[in-house]
C-alpha positions in Angstrom: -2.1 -3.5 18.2 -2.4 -6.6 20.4 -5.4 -8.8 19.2 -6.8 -12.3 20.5 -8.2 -14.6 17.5 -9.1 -18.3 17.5 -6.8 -19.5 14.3 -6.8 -23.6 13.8 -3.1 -24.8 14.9 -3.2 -26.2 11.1 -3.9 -23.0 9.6 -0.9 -21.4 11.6 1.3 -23.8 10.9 0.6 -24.3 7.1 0.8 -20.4 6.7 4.2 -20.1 8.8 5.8 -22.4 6.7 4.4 -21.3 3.7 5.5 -18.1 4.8 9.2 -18.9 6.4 8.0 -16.8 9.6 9.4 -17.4 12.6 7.0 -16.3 14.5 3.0 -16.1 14.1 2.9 -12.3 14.2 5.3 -12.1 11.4 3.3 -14.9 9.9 0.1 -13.1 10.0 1.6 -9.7 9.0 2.9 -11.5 5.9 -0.4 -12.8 5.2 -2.4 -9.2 5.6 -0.5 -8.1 3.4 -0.5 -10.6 0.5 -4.3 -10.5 0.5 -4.3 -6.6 0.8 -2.2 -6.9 -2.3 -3.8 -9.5 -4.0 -7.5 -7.1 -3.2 -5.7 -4.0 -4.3 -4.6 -6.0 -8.3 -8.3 -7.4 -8.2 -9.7 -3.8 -8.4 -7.2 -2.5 -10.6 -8.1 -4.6 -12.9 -11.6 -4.2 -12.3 -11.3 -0.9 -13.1 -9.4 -1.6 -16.2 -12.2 -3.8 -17.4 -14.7 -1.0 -16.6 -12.7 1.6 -17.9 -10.4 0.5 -20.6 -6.6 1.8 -21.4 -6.3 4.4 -23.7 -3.2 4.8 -25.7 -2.1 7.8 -27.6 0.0 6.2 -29.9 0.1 3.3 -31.9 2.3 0.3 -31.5 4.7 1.8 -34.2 4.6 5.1 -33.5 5.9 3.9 -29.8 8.9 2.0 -31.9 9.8 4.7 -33.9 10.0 7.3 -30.2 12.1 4.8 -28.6 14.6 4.5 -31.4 15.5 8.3 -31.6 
């Protein structure tokens, strides 16, 4: 997809070295994708706060399966 967008020549260049990119496409596809990440753990753990872990064994129990 081809897209026009006013970016700060700072901006670029701080993210393009931050990145190693060598180009500003791969720059910007580097950066989509860190803060699609980044978005992705927030509501994971979002939805670890609203909905806590269960676990069906205890911390010894887990031991003791492991060592058999």
């Amino acid at each position: 997809m081809k897209v026009t967008a006013i970016i700060s020549r700072e901006l670029i260049e701080e993210a393009m070295a931050l990145s190693k990119a060598d180009t500003i496409t791969e720059t910007l596809k580097v950066a989509l994708v860190s803060y699609i990440r980044s978005q992705k753990v927030k509501q994971i753990g979002a939805s670890v706060v609203s909905e806590p872990l269960e676990f069906k064994y205890s911390a010894q129990e887990l031991r003791d399966l492991n060592r058999r």
